[in-house]
N, C-alpha and C positions, 0 to 999 in steps of 0.2 A: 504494500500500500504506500502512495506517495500522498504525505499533508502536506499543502502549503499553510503558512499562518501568517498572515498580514496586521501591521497594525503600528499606531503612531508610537513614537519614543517614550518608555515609561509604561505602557502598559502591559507589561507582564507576560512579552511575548517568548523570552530565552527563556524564564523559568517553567511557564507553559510546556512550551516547545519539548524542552527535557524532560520534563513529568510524562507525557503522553509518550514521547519514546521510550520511559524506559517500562511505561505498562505494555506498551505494545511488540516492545522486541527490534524497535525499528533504528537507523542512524540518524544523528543528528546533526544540520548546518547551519549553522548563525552565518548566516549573510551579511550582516550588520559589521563582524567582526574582519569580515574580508575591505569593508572598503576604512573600517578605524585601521587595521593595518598597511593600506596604500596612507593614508592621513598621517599615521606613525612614521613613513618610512619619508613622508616630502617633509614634515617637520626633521628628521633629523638627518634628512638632505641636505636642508636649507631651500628649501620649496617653498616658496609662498601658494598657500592654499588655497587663495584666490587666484592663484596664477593659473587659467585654465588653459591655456596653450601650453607650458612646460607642461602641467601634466598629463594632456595630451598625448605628448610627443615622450615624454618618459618614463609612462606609469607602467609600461613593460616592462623595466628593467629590474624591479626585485621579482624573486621568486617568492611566490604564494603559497602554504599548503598549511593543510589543516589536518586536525584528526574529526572521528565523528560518534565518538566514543559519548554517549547523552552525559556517563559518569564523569567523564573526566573530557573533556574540550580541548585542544589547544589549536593556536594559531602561530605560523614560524613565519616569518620574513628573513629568507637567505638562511634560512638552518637555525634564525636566533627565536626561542618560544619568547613570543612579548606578550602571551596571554593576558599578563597585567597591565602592562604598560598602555597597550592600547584602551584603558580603563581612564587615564590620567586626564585634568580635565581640559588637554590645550588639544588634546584629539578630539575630544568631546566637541569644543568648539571647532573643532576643521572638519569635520566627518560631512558634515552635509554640504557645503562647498568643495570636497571633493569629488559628493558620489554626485554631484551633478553634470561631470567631464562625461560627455558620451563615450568619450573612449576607454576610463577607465569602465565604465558599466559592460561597454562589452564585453571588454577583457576578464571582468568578475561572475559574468550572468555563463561566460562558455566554461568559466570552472565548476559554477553551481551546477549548470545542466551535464558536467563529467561527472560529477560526484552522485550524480542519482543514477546516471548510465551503470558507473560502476558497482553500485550497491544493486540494482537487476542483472547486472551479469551475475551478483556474488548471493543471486535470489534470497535480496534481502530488502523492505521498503524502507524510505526515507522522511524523516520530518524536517521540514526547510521555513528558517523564518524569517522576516525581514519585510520589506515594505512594498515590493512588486513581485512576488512569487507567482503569485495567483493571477497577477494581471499579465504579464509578461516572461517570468522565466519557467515556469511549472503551468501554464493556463491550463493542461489536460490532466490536473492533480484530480487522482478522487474522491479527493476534500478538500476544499478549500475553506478557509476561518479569518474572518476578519475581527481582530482582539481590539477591543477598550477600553478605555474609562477615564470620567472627567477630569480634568487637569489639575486638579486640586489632590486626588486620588495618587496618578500619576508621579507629582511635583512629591507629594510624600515619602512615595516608595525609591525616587532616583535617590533625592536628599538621605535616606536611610541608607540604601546600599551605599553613598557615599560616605557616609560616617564609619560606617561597619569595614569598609575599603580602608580608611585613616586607620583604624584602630580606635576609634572614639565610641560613642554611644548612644545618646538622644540628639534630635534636631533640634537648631534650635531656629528662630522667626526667620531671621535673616537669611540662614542657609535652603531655607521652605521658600522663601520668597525667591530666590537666585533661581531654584532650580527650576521652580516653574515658569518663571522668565525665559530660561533657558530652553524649557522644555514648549512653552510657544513660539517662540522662535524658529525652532529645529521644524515645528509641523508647517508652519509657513513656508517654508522653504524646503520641504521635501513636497509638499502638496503641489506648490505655484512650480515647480521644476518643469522645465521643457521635455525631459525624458522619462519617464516611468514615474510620472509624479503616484506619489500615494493613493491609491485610493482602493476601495473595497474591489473586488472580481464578482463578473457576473454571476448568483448561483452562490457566491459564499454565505459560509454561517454566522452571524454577526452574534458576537458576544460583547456584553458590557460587562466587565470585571470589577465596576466601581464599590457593587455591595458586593459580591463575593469573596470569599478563600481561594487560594490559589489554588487548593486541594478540589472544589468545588469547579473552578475554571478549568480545569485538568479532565473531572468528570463529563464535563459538557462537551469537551472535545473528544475522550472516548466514546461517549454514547452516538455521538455523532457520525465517528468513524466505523462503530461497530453494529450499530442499527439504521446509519442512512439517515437518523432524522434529528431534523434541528434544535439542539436542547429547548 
């Protein structure tokens, strides 16, 4: 079985994504982490991330590869795992000014679409997550899911994973106010994108995750996958 899961920044789509892999038996692809890692490797280029001509012309040049392991994830640029690094928040702010280069998309949507090849050769299905799966690199997934939740929901859960990322503990206003800043910002601009802007796939399951458990979001997309119908 191939899922795609679509859906805006913050909403719960990796941790998603892995749950339902790892009840289903299937591999896992953060797409998200393929274009922070092109974003990782022009920041310490020396790439300006608005430069969409360089990276045009150069976002060939590291090597790409990932594992797809839902347990354990990693992503290498040139042999180096930056699993974390591409977490850091100056990638954070480049990641969507990156994946807007058409040419870096191409070159990331023919690795996604190898990585599912290769999981049916090795007659095994795939969960693939990220913001155009279902519209554009997976369209003939046989599920497709559009994840949400209001931004306020959203801006809680970034600001959390990033405390927890510091070594720190509770949010506090400021850091809730940044991240939903942030986190409007990024939908804007992967939305209004000339290329594979965001948006739902014809035929997907729309979930809102704003009152739900993640455990609960997890459910809605098994039942989905395993009886067909839309939680």
């Amino acid at each position: 079985m191939i899922i795609a899961i679509d859906g805006p920044s913050g909403s719960g789509k990796s941790s998603t994504s892995r749950g339902v892999a790892r009840r289903l038996g299937l591999r896992y692809v953060d797409t998200g982490a393929m274009y922070r890692a092109i974003a990782w490797w022009a920041l310490n280029t020396g790439i300006d991330p608005a430069d969409a001509a360089t990276l045009a012309s150069r976002g060939g040049e590291p090597d790409i590869s990932f594992t797809t392991d839902p347990d354990d994830p990693r992503i290498m640029v040139d042999g180096r795992d930056i699993s974390a690094e591409i977490r850091a928040p100056d990638v954070s702010g480049a990641v969507s000014l990156v994946s807007a280069v058409p040419e870096i998309r191409a070159r990331l949507v023919e690795l996604q679409r190898q990585a599912v090849a290769e999981a049916r050769t090795a007659g095994q299905g795939v969960v693939m997550e990220g913001r155009d799966i279902g519209t554009v690199v997976l369209p003939d997934a046989d599920l497709k899911v559009f994840l949400t939740a209001d931004a306020q929901a959203r801006a809680q859960r970034r600001a959390q994973e990033d405390a927890e990322r510091a070594g720190g503990g509770g949010v506090d206003g400021d850091a809730l106010s940044a991240a939903e800043q942030n986190l409007r910002g990024r939908d804007l601009l992967d939305s209004t994108r000339k290329v594979s802007p965001l948006q739902a796939a014809d035929g997907a399951v729309h979930i809102d995750g704003t009152d739900l458990t993640l455990e609960q979001v997890i459910d809605s997309v098994v039942a989905a996958a395993t009886i067909g119908d839309a939680p």
